[in-house]
C-alpha positions in Angstrom: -2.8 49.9 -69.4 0.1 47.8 -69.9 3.1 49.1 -71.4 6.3 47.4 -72.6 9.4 48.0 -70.2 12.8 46.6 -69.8 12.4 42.5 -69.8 13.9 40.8 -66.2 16.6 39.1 -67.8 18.3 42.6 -69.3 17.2 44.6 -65.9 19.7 41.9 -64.4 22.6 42.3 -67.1 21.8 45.9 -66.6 22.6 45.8 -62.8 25.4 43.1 -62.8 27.6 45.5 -65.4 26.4 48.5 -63.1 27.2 46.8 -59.9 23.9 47.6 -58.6 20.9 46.0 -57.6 17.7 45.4 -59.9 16.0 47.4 -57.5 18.0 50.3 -58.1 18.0 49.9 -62.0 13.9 49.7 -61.9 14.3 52.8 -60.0 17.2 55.1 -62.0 15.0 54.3 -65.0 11.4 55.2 -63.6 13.1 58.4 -62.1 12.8 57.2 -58.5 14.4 57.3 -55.4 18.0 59.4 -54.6 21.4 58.2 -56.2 24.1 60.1 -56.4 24.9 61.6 -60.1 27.7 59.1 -61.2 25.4 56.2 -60.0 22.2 57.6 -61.9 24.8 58.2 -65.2 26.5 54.8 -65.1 23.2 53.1 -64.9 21.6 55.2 -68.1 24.3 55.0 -70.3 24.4 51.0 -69.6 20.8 50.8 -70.0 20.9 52.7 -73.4 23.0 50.0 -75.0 19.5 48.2 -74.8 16.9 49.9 -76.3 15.8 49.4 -79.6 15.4 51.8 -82.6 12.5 54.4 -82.0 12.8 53.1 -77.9 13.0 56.4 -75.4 14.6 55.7 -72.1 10.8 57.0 -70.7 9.6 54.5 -72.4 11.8 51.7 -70.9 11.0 53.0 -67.9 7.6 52.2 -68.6 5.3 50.7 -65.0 3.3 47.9 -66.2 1.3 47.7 -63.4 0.9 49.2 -59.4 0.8 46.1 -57.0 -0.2 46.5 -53.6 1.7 43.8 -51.4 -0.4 44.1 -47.6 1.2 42.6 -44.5 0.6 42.6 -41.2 0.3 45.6 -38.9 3.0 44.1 -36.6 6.3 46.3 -35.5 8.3 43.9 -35.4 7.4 41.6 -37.6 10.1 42.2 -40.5 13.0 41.8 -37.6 11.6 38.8 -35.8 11.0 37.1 -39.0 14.0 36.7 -41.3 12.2 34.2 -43.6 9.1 36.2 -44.1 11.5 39.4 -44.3 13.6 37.7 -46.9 10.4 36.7 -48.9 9.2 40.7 -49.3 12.6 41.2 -50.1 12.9 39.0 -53.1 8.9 39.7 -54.0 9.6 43.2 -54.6 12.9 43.3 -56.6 11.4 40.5 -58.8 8.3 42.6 -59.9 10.4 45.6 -60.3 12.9 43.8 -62.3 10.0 43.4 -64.9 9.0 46.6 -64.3 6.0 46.8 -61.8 5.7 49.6 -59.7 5.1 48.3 -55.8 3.3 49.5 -53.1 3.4 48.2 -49.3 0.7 48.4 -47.1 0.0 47.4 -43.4 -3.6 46.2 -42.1 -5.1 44.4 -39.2 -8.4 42.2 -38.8 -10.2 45.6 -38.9 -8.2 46.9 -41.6 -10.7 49.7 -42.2 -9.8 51.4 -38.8 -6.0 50.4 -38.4 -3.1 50.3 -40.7 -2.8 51.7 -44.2 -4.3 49.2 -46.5 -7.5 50.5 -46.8 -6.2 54.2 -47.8 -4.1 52.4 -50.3 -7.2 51.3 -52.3 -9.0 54.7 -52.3 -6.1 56.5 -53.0 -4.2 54.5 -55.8 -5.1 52.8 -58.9 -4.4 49.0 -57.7 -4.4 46.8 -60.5 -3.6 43.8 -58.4 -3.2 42.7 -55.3 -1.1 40.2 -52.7 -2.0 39.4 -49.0 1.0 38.4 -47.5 0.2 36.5 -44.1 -3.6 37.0 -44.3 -5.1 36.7 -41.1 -7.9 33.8 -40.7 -10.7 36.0 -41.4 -9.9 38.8 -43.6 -12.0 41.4 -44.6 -9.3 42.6 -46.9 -9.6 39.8 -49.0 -13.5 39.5 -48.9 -13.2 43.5 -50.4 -11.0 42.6 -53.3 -13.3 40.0 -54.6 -16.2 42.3 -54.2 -14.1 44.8 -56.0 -13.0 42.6 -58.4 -9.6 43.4 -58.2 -6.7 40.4 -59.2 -5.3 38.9 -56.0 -2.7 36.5 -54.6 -2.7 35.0 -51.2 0.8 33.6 -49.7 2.5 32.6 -46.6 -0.9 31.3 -45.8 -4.5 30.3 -47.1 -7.6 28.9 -46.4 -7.8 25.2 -47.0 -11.6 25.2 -46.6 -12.7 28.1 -49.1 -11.5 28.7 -52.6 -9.3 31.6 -53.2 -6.2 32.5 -55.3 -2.9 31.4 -53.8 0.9 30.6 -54.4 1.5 29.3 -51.1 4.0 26.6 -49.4 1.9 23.2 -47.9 2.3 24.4 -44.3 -0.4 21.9 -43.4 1.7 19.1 -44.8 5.0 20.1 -43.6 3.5 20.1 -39.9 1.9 16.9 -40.3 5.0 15.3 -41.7 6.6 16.9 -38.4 4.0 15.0 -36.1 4.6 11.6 -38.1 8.6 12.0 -37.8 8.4 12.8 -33.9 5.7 9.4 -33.6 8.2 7.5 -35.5 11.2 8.3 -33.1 8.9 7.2 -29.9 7.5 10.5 -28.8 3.8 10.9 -27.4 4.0 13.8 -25.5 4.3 16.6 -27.6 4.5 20.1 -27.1 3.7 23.1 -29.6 5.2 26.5 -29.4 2.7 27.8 -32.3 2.4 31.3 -33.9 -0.3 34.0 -33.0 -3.5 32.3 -33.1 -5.4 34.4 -35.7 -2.6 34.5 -38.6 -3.4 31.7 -41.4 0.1 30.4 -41.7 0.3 29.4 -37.5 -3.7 28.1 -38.4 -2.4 26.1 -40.9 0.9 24.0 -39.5 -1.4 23.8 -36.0 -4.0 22.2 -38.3 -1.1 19.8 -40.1 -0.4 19.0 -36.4 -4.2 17.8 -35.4 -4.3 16.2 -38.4 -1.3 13.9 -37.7 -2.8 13.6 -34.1 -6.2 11.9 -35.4 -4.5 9.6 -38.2 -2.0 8.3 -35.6 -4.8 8.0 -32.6 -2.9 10.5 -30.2 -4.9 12.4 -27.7 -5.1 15.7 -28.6 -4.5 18.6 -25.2 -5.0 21.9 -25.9 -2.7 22.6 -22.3 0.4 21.6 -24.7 -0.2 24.2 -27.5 0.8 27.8 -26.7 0.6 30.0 -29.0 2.8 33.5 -29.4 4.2 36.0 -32.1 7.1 34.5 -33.9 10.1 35.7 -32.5 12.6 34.3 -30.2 10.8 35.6 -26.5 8.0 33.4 -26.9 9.9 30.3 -28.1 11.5 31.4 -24.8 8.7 31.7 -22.6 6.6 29.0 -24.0 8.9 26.5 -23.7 9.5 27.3 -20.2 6.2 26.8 -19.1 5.1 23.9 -21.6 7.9 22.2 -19.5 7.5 23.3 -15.9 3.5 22.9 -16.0 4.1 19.1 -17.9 7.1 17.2 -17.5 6.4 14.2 -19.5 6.8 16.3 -22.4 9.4 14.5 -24.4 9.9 17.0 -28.2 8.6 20.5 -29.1 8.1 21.5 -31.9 8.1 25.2 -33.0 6.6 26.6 -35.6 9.5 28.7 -36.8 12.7 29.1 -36.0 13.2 31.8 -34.5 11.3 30.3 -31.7 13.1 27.3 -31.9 16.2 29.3 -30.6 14.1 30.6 -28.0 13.4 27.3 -26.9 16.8 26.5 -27.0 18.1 29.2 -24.5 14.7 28.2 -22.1 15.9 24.3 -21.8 19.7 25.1 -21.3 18.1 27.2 -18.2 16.5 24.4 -17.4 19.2 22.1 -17.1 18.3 19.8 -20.2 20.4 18.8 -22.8 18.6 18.6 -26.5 18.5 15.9 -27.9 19.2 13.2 -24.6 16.6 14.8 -23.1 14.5 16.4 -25.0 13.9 16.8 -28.6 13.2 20.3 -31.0 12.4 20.8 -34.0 11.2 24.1 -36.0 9.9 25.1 -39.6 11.7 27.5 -42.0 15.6 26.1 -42.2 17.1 29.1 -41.9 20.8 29.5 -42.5 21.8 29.8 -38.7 19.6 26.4 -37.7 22.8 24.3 -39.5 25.2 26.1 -36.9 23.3 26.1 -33.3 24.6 23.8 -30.7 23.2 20.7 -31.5 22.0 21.7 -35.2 18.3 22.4 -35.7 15.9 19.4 -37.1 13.5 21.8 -38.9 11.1 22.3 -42.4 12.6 23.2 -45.4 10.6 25.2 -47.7 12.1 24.4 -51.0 13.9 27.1 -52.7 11.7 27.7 -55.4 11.5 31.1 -57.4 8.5 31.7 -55.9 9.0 35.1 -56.3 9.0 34.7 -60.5 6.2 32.3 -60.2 4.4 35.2 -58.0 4.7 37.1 -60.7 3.8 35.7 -63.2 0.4 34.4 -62.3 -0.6 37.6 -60.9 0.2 39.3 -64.0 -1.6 36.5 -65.9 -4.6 36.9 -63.6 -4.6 40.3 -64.2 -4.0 40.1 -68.3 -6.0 36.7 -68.8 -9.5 37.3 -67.9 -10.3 33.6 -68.9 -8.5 32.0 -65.7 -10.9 31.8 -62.5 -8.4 31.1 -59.7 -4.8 29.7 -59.3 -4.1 27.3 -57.2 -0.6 26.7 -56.6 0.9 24.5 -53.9 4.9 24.2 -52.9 6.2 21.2 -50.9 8.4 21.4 -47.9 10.8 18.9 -46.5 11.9 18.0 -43.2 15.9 18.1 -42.6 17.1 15.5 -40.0 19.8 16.8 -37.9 20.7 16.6 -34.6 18.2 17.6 -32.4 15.6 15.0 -32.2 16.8 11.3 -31.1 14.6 8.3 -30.4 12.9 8.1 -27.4 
């Protein structure tokens, strides 16, 4: 049942006069994690000044509800992937700055055998639910429907199938890729995509065949390799897109991390971006400004779409009269300095 806790905006006065994170005042309060005494006491006494008449600190402390947040049961996926990492990050300080309690959990295709999602709905009270980076066909998801259990998808979704999502338009920001790349001259196009059976890779690879049709390229499946997202396979892939094909003329990554990748491969290779070749990648992180030329790549806009997260998962769970949420973020492509006209 829900109970009232500590509202975002004073968890975050709490922390800034504490000089600590949200995180750690969610966690003082609920009697969490291990802080040293003067921490834990500077935090309380702060968060006292808050509480109304007849209000306990216990029942400030309050959890409003246990979300389980399921990722992929990849190592290395939180280092190789700064963006996705940064998302997790922000997810789970926003809903324990209104007082959630969170639960990670990994899982695979056949998340019943492999990684620990499927122990984390036996073994906890799950009020609701978000797959982060489903995978194209996920079982997970087809189990929290049957059980009727709140969900979110994100950082992916199925565009052919009705579900619940809060998503960025992949699809769209890889299409407008394709269009961009046509516009500068370029016909021979290689793609450095993600792993094949992760929805967010499915879903810019399908923005890309898209653009394909409506602009009457031929499609070759020989130009598309796809990889985990990290740096090695930008690497590797764009080593041998260009050695087996060398009237490639752009690649196009589908992150950045693999963008860099790419960039180390063509230096090896003796060609100069953009007078020879042209790159682009998705994601804009902070370090795609300052590489040597800077990185062409897809902005997601900075939305909170950690609050929004938040708050239709909550309402999913609280209003029983909504029947899905649909909720779709645009991206934008930033111009820089590694894509030229052909």
């Amino acid at each position: 049942m829900r109970r009232k806790g500590v509202t975002s905006l004073k968890l975050k006065e709490i922390a800034a006069r504490a000089n600590v994170s949200i995180s750690t005042v969610s966690r003082i309060i609920n009697n969490q994690g291990n802080f040293s005494d003067d921490t834990r006491r500077k935090v309380m006494e702060i968060a006292k000044e808050y509480l109304k008449p007849g209000v306990t600190l216990s029942k400030v402390g309050g959890l409003a509800y246990t979300i389980a947040v399921f990722v992929p049961e990849v190592h290395d996926f939180v280092d190789n992937d700064p963006a996705s990492s940064a998302d997790l990050s922000h997810l789970k300080e926003e809903f324990e700055a209104n007082g959630h309690r969170f639960l990670m959990a990994t899982h695979s295709r056949d998340y019943r055998t492999s990684g620990s999602a499927y122990r984390t709905l036996l073994d906890n009270k799950v009020d609701a639910a978000i797959v982060f980076d489903p995978f194209v066909e996920d079982r997970l998801l087809d189990d929290l429907i049957e059980q009727g259990i709140p969900y979110l998808v994100t950082n992916g979704r199925r565009y052919d199938r009705v579900q619940n999502f809060v998503d960025y338009d992949n699809r769209k920001g890889a299409y407008e890729v394709i269009q961009y790349l046509h516009r500068l001259g370029h016909r021979s196009i290689g793609l450095i995509a993600g792993p094949e059976d992760h929805l967010v890779s499915q879903n810019r690879l399908d923005g890309c065949k898209d653009a394909f049709r409506d602009l009457g390229l031929a499609w070759c499946e020989d130009r598309v390799l796809a990889g985990a997202f990290d740096p090695s396979h930008g690497y590797r892939a764009a080593k041998r897109l260009i050695e087996q094909d060398g009237g490639i003329t752009a690649l196009f990554a589908f992150n950045d991390m693999m963008a860099f990748g790419a960039m180390k491969a063509l230096s090896e290779l003796k060609l100069n971006i953009p007078e020879h070749i042209s790159l682009i990648g998705f994601d804009d992180l902070k370090l795609s400004e300052y590489t040597i030329p800077p990185l062409t790549t897809v902005r997601r806009f900075r939305y909170d779409i950690s609050g929004l997260i938040v708050k239709m998962l909550t309402e999913l769970i609280a209003n029983k009269t909504i029947s899905e949420v649909n909720i779709s973020l645009k991206t934008e492509l930033i111009e820089r300095e590694s894509c030229r006209k052909r």
